[in-house]
MARKOLZA-803237 format. One record per residue (C-alpha): residue number from 1; x, y, z. Coordinates in pm, 1 decimal. Example, Ala and Ser with C-alpha at 12.3 -4.5 7.8 and 13.67 -1.06 7.14 Angstrom:
# MARKOLZA-803237
- 1, 1230.0, -450.0, 780.0
- 2, 1367.0, -106.0, 714.0
This chain:
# MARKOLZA-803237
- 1, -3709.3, 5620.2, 12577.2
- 2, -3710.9, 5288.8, 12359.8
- 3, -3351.3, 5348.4, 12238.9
- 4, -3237.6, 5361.4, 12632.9
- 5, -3410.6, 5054.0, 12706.6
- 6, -3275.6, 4881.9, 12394.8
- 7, -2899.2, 5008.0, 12451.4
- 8, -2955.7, 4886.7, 12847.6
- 9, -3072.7, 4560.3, 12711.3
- 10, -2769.9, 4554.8, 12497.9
- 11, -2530.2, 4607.7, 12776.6
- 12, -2689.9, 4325.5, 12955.4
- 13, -2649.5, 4120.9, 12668.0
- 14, -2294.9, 4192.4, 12629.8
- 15, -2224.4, 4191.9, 12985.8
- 16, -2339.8, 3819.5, 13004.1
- 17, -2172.0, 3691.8, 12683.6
- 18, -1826.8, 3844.3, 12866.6
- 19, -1893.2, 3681.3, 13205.1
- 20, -2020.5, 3338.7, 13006.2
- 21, -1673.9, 3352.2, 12804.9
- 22, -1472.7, 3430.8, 13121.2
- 23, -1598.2, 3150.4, 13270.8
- 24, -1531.5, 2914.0, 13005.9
- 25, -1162.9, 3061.1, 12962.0
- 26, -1106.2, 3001.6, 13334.8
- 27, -1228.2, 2631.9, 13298.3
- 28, -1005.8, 2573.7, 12959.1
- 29, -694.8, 2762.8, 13165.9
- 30, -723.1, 2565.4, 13520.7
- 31, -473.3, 2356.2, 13518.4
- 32, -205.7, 2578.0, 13383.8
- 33, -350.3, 2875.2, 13609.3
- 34, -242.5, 2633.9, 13939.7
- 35, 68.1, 2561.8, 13829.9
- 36, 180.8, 2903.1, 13744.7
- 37, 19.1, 3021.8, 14054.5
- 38, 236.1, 2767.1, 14246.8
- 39, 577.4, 2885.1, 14078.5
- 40, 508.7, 3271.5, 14104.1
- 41, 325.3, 3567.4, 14223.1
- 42, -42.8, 3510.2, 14257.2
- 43, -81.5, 3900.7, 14068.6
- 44, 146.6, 3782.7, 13786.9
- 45, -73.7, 3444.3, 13708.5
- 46, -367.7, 3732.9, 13715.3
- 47, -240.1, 3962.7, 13461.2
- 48, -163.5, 3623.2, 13267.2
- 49, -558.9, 3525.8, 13262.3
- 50, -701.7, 3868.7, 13195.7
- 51, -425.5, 3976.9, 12915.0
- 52, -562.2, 3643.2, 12734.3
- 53, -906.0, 3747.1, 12844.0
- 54, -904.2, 4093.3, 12686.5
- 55, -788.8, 3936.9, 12366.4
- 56, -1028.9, 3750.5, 12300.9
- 57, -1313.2, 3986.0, 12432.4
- 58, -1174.8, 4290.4, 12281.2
- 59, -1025.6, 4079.4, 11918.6
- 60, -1140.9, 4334.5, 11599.4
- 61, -1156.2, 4183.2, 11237.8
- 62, -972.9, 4477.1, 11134.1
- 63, -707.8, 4421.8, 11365.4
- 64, -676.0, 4060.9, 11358.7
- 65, -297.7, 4051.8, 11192.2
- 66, -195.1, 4233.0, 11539.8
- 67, -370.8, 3993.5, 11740.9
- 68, -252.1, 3688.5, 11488.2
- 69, 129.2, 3820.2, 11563.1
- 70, 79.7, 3852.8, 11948.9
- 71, -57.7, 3465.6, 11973.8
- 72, 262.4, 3367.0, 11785.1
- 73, 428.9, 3506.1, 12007.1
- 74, 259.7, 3362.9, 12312.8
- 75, 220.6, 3021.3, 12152.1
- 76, 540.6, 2999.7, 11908.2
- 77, 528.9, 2725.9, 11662.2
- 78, 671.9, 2372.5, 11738.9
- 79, 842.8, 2271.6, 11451.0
C-alpha cells in the first residue's frame, strides 16, 4: 500500500517537472514558434515543438552521443 502511494506521488512529481519544462520551452521557443507558424502548416510547427520537447524530456546519459549528433544536426555549427 505505501509503495502505491509513493510510485503515485512519483508520477505526480514527474508529471509536474514535464509540464513546468514544457512551459518554459514554449516561452524560450515563442518567437520562432510564430514565425514558423506564419510560413507553414500549423501541425508541422507542432511536431517541431514536441520533437524538441521529447528530447529533452526523454535525453538518457547513456545515450547522450545520439542526442549530441541529432542537435548538430538541428543546430549545425557556424563557422
Amino acid at each position: 500500500m505505501l509503495k502505491d502511494k509513493e510510485k503515485r506521488a512519483q508520477r505526480q512529481q514527474a508529471r509536474y517537472y514535464s509540464q513546468q519544462i514544457e512551459h518554459k520551452l514554449f516561452e524560450a521557443m515563442r518567437g520562432l514558434l510564430v514565425e514558423l507558424d506564419q510560413m507553414m502548416d500549423r501541425r508541422l510547427v507542432a511536431t517541431f515543438f514536441r520533437l524538441l520537447l521529447v528530447l529533452i524530456l526523454h535525453r538518457h546519459r547513456n545515450e547522450g552521443l545520439w542526442l549530441s549528433e541529432l542537435g548538430s544536426y538541428l543546430m549545425p555549427i557556424m563557422g
